[in-house]
ROBA-736484 format. One record per atom (N, C-alpha, C, O): x, y, z; residue in three letters. Coordinates in steps of 0.001 Angstrom, whole numbers, plus 500000, padded with zeros to 6 digits. Layout:
<recs>
XYZALA/...
</recs>
This chain:
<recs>
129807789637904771UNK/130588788604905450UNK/131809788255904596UNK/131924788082903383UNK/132947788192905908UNK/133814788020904226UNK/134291786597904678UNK/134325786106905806UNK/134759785921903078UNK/134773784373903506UNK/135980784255902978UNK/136322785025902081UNK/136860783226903470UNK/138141783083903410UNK/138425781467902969UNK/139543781138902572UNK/137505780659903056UNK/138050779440902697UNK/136508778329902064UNK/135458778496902684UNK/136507777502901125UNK/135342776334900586UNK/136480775377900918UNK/137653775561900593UNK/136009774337901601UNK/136645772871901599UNK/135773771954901041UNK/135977770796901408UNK/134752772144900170UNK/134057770927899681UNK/133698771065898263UNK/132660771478897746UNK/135097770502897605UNK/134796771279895855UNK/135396769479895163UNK/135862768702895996UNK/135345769220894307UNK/135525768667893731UNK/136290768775891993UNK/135963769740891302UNK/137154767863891496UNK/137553768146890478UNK/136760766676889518UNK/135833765922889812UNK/137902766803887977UNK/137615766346887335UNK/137700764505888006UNK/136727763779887802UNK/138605764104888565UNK/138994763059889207UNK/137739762513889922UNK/137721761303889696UNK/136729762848890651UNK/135403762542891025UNK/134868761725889982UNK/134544760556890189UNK/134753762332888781UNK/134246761630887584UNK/133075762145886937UNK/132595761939885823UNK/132692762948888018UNK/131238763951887542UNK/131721765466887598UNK/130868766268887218UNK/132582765841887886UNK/132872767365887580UNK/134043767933886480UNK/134843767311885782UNK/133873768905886583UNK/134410769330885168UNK/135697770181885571UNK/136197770691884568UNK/136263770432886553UNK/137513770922886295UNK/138424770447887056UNK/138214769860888117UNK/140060770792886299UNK/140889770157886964UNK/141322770772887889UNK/141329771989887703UNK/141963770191889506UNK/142561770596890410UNK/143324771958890188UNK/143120772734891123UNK/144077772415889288UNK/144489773533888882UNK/143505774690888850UNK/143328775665889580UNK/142937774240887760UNK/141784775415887589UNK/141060775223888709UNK/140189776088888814UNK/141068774317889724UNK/140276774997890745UNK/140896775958891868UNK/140396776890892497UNK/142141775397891884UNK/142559776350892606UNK/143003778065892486UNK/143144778990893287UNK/143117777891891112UNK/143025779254890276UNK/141904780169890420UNK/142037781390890509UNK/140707779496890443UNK/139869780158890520UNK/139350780327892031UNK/138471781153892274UNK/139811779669892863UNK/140069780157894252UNK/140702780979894715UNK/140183781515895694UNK/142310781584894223UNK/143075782536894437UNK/142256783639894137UNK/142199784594894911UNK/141381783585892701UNK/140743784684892156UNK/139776785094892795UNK/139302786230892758UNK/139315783912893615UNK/138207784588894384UNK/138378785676895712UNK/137627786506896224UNK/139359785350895900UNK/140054785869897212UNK/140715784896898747UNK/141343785202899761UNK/140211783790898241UNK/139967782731899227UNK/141254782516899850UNK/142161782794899066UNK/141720782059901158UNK/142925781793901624UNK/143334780132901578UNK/144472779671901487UNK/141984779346901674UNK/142378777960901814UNK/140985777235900986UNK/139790777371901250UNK/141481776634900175UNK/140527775422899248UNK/140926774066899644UNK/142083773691899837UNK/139946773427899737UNK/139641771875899954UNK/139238771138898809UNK/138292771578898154UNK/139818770058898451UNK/139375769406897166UNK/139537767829897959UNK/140432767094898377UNK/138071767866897854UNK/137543766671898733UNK/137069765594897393UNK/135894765835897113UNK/137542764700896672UNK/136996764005895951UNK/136057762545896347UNK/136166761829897342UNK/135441762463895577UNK/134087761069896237UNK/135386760073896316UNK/136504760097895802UNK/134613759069897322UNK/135172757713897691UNK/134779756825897032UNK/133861757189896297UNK/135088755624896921UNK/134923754535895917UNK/133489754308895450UNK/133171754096894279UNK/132549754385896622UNK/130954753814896597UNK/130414754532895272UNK/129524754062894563UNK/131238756019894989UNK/130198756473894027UNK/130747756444892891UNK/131885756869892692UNK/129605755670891541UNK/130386755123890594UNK/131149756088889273UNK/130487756813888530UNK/132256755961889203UNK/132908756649888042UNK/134282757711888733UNK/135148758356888141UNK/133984757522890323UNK/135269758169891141UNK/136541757600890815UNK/136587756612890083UNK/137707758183891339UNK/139121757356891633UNK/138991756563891909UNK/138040756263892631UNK/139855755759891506UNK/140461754459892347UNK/141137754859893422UNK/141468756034893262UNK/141583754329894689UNK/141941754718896067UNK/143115755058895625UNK/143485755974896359UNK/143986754825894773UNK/145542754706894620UNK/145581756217894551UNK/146376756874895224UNK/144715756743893732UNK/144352758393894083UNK/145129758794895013UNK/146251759275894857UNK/144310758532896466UNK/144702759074897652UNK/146025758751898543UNK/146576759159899566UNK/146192757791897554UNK/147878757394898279UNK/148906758271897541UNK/150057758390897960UNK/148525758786896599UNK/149437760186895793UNK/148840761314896169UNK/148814762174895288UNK/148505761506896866UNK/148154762449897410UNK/149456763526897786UNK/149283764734897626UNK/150655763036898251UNK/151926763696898755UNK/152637763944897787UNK/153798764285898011UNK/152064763830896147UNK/153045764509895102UNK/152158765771895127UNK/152726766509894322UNK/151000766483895639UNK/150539767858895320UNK/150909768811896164UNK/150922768532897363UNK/151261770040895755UNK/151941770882896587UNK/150657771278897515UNK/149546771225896987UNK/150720771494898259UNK/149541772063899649UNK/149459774279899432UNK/148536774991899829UNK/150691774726898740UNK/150703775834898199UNK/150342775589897061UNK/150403774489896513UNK/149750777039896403UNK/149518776841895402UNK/148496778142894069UNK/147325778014893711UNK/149381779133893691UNK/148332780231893879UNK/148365781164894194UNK/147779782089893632UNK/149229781294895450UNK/148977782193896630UNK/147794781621897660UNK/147671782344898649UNK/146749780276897624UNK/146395779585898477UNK/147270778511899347UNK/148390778043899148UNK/146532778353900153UNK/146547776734900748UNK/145664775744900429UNK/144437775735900328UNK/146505774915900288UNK/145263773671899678UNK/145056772088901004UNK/146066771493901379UNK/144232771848901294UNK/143523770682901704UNK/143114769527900731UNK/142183769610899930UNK/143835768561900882UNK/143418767551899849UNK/143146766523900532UNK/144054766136901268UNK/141653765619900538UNK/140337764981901570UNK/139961763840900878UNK/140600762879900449UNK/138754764157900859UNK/137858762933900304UNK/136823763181901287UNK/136887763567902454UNK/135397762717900181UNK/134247762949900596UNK/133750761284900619UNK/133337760642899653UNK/133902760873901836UNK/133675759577902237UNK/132005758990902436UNK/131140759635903028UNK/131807757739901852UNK/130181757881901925UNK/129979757052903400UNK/130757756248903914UNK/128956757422903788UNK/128423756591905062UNK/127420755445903966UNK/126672755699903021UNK/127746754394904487UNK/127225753336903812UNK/125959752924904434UNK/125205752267903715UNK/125555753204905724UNK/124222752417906459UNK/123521753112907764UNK/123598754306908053UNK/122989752342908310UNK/122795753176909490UNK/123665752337910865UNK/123216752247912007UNK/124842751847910440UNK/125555751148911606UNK/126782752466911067UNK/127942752305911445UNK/126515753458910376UNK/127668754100910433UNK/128717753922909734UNK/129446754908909626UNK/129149752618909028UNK/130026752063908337UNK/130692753070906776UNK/130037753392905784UNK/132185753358907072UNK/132328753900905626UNK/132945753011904726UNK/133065751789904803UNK/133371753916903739UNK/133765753127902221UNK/135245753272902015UNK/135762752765901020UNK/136171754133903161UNK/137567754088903370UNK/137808753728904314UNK/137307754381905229UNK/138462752824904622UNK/139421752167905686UNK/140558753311906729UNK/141004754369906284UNK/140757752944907704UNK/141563753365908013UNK/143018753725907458UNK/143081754890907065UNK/143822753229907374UNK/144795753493906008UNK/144692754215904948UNK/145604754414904145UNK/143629754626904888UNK/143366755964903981UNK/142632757323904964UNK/142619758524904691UNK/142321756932905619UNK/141606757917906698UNK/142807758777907244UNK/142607759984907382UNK/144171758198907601UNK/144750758271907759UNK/145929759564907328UNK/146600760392907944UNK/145654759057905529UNK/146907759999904814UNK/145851761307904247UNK/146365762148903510UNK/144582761421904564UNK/144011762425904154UNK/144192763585905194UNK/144167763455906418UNK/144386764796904453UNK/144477765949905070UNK/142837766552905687UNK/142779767450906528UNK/142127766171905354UNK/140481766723905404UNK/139646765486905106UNK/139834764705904173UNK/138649765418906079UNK/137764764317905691UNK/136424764560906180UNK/136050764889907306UNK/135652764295904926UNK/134455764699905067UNK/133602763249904722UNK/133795762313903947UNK/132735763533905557UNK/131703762206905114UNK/129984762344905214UNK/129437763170905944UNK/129452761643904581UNK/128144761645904069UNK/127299760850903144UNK/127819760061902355UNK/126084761018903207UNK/124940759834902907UNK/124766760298901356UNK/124307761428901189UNK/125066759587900299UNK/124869759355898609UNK/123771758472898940UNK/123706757829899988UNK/122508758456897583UNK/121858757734897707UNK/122249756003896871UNK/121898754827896961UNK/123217756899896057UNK/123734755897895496UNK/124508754599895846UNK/124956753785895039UNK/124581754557897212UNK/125266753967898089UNK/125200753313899188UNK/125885752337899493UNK/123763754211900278UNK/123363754435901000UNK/122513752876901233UNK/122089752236900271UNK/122384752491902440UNK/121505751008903118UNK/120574751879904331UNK/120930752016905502UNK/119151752482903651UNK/118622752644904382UNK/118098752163905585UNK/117821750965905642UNK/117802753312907141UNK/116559752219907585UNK/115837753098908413UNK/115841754190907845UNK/115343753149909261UNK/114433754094910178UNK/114386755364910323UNK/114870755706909244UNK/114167756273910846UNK/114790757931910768UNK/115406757485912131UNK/116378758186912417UNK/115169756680912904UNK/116501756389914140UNK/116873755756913979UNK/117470755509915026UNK/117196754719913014UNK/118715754005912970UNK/118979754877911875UNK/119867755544912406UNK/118843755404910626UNK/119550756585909997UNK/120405757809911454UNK/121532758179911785UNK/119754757898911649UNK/120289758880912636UNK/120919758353913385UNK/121758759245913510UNK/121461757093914473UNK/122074756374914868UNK/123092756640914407UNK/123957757257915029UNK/123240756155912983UNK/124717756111912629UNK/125639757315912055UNK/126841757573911998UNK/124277757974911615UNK/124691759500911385UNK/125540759999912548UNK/126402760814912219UNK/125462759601914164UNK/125859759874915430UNK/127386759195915438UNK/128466759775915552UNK/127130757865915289UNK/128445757590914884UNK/129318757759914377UNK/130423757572914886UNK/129038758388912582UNK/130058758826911977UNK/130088760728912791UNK/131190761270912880UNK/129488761090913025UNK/130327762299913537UNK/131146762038914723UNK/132311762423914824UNK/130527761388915602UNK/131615760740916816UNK/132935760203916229UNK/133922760312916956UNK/133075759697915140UNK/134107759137914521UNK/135490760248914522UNK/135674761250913830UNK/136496759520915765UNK/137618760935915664UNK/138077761642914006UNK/138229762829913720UNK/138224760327913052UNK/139092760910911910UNK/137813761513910763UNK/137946761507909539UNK/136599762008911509UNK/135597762580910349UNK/135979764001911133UNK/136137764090912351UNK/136104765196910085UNK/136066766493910049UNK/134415767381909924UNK/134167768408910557UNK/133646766838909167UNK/132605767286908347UNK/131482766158908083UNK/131613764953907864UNK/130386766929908173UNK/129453766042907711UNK/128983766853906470UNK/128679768044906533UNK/128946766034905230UNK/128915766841903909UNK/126835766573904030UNK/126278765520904340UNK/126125767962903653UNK/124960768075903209UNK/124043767324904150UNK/123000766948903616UNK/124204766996905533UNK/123369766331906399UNK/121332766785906023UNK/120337766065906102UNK/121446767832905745UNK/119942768432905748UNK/119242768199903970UNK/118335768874903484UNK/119880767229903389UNK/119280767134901779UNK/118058766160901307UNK/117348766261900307UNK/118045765465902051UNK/117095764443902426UNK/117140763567902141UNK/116175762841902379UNK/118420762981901358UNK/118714761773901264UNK/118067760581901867UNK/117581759554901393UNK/118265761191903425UNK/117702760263904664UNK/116905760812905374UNK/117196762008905375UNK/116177760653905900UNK/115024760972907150UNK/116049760541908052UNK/116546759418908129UNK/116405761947908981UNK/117309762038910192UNK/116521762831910986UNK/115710763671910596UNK/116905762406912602UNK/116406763174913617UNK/117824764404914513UNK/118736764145915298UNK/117370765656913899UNK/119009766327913778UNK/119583767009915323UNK/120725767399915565UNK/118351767001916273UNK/118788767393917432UNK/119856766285918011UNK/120850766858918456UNK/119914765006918113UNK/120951763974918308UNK/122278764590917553UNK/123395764747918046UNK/121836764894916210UNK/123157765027915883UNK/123474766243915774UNK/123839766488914624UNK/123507767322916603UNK/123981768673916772UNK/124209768539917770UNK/124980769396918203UNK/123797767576918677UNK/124433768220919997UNK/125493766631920240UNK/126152766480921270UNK/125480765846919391UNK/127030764868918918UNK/128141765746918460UNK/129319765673918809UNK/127420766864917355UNK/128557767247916608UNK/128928768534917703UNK/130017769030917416UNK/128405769043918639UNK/129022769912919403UNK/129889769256920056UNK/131018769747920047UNK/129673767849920897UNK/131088767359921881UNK/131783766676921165UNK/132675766136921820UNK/131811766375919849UNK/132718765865919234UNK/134018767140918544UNK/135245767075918618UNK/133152768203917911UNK/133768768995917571UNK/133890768750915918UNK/134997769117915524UNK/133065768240914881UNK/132310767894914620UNK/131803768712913265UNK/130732768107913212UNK/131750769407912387UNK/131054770795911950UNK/129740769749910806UNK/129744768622910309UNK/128976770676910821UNK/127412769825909517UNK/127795771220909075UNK/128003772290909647UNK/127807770675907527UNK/127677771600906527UNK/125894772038905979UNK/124905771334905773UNK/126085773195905913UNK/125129773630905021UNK/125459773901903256UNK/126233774793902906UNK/124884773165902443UNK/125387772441901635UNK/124593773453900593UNK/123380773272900490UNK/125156774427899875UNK/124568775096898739UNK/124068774435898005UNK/122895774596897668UNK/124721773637897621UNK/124707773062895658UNK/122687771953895926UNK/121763771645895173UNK/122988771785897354UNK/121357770790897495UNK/120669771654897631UNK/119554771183897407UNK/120538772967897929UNK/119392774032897762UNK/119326774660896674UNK/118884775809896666UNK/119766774019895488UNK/119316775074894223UNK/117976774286893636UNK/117695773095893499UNK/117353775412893384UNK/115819774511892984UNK/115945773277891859UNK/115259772295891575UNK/117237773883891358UNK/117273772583890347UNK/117821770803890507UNK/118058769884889723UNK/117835770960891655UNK/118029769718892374UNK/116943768863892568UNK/116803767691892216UNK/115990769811893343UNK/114598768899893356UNK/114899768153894490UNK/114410767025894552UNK/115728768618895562UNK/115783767817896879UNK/114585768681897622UNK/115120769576898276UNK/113148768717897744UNK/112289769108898126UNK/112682769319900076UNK/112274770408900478UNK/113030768876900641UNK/112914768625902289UNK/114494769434903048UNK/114795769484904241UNK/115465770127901536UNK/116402770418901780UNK/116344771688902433UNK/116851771852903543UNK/115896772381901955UNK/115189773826902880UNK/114518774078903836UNK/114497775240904242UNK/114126773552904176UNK/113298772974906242UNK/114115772587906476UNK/114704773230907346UNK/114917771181905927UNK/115887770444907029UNK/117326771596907315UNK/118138771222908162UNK/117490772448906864UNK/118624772903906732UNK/118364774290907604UNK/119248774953908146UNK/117058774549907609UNK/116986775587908611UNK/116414774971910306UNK/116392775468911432UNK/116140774081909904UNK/115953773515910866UNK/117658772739911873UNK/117741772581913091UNK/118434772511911124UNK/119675772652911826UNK/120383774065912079UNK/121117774212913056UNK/120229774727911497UNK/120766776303911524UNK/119959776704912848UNK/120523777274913781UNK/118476776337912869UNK/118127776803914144UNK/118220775578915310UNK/118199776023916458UNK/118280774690915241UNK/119499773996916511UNK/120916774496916672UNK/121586774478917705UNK/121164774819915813UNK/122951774703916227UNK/123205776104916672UNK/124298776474917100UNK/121743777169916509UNK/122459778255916785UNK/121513778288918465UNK/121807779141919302UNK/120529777360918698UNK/120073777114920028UNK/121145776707921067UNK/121184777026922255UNK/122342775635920093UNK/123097775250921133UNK/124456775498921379UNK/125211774994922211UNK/124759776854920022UNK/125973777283920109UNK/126973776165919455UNK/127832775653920173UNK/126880775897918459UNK/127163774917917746UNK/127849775141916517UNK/126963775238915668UNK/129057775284915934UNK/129292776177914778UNK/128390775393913552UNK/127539774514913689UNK/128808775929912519UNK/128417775392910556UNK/129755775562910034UNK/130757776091910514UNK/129497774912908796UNK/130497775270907583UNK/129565775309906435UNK/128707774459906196UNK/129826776436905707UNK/129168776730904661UNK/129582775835903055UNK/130680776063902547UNK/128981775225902634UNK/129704774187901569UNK/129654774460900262UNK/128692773715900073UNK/129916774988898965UNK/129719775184897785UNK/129585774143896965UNK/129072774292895856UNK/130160772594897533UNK/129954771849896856UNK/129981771336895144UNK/129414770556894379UNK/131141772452895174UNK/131979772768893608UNK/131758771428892972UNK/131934770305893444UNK/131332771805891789UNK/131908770070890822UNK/132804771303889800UNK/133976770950889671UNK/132563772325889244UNK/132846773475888145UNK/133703774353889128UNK/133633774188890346UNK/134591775382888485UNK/135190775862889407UNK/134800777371889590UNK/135576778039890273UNK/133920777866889172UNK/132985778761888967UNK/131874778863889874UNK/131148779842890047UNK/131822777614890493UNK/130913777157891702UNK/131429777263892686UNK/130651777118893629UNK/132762777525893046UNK/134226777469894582UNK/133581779273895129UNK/133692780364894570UNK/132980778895896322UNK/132741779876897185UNK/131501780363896820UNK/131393781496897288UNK/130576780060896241UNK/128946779930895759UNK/128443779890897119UNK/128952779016897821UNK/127475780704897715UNK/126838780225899104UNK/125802780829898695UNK/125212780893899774UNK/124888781495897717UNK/124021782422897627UNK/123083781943898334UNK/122723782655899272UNK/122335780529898128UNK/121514779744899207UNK/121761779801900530UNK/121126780505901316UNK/122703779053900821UNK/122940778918902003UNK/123244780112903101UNK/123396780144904322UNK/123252780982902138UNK/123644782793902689UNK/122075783000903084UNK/121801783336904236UNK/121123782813902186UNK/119989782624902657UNK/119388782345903673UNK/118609783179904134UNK/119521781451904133UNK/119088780932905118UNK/119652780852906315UNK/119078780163907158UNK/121163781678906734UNK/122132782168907401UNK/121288783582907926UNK/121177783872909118UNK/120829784239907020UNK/119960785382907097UNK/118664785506907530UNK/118280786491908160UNK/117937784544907226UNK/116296784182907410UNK/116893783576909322UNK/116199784119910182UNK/117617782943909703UNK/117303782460910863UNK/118171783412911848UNK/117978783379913063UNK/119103784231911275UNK/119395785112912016UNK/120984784532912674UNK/121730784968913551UNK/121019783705912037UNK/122604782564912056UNK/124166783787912778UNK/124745784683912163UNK/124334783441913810UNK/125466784464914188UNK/126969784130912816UNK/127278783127912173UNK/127402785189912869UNK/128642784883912304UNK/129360784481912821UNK/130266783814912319UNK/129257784687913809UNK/130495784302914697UNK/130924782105914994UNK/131907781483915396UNK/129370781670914447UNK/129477780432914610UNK/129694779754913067UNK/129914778546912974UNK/129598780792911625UNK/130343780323910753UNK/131738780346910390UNK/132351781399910212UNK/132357778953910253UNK/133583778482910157UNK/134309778931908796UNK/135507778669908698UNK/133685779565907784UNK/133952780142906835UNK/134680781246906716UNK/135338781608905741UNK/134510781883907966UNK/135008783273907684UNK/136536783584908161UNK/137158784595907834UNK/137060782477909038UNK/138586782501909176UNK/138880781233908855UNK/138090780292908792UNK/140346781226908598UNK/141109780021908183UNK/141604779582909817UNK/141677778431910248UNK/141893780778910522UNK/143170779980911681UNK/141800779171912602UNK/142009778078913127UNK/140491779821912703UNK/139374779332913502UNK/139141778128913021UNK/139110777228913861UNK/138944777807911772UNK/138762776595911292UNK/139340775415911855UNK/138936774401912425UNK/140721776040911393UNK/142045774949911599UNK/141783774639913343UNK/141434773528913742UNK/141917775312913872UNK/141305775536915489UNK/140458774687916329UNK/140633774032917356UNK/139024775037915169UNK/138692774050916157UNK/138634772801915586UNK/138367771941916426UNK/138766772434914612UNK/138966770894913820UNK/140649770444914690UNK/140615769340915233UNK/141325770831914754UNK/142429770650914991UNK/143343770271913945UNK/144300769505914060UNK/143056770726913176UNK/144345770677911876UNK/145166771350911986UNK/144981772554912165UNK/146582770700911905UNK/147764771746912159UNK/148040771576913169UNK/149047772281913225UNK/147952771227913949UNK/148070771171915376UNK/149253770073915905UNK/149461769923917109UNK/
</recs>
């Protein structure tokens, strides 16, 4: 399979990863990649940017490399009313926006009001992505939200970096094939996530390739493998 773009990497600016925006994109050109995403955490998680971050956002070149670059933010869902941790006014000047449940952050409550709002934030026009829905953060009920994220348009990532055994997210490997086999019941695309903090980690899917394979996952419904499809059906660029 050949893959052309990771939108969910992170740099040093997060506060927990180790390389800078440069070297990540460097090591994206090297990979072969056409388009990198450097989605950094939102305020909720502690030791991130300050928002002023994202209001400079328009001094980074979008070339870069011989890539294209996407510069986001990985927005936390705060509850099960759906509520995030960026405002509109920042939702706004981001090129890519991804959002998702930290536990660090997170106001649990039911596996249906978790899932409730999980519905909401993908219904949410200015969310792109749902980062790592299947890690288990939360007890979610995922048929609601595959067939939200199909009429919304919508993509759930399958999230490498939560299937390495060294995580110890135990429920991440059922839940994750267990959306792979909804979404490919309902014709539903994925995005494959590397979930970079290192830049050595940008385009990592060995897991998630896994389980792309075990369920028999069409290619044709991973968003990974073209840039213009991506852009397409998210409507970026447009």
């Amino acid at each position: 399979m050949k893959i052309e773009l990771d939108v969910h990497t992170h740099t040093v600016a997060s506060g927990h990863a180790f390389s800078s925006l440069q070297e990540m994109a460097q090591a994206a050109a090297g990979k072969g990649l056409k388009l990198l995403g450097i989605t950094e955490h939102s305020p909720g998680i502690p030791g991130t940017c300050d928002p002023i971050y994202f209001r400079n956002l328009h001094v980074v070149p979008r070339q870069m490399y011989g890539i294209e670059l996407l510069l986001g933010a990985e927005i936390n869902i705060l509850d099960s009313e759906g509520n995030l941790d960026l405002d509109e006014f920042y939702l706004k000047i981001l090129d890519l926006r991804i959002a998702g449940i930290h536990s660090l952050c997170y106001k649990w409550g039911t596996p249906e009001e978790n899932t409730h709002g999980m519905v909401q934030v993908v219904s949410n026009p200015y969310i792109h992505i749902i980062s790592h829905p299947g890690d288990g953060t939360a007890k979610l009920n995922f048929e609601p939200i595959v067939l939200a994220a199909k009429e919304h348009h919508t993509l759930l990532e399958i999230n490498n970096s939560s299937l390495k055994p060294c995580r110890g997210k135990v429920d991440a490997r059922s839940n994750n094939l267990e959306i792979l086999k909804l979404c490919r019941r309902y014709d539903v695309p994925v995005i494959l996530g590397s979930d970079a903090h290192i830049s050595f980690d940008i385009a990592t899917y060995d897991y998630a390739l896994e389980l792309v394979n075990e369920t028999e996952f069409p290619e044709a419904l991973i968003m990974n493998t073209s840039v213009s499809k991506f852009k397409k059906y998210l409507g970026i660029g447009v």
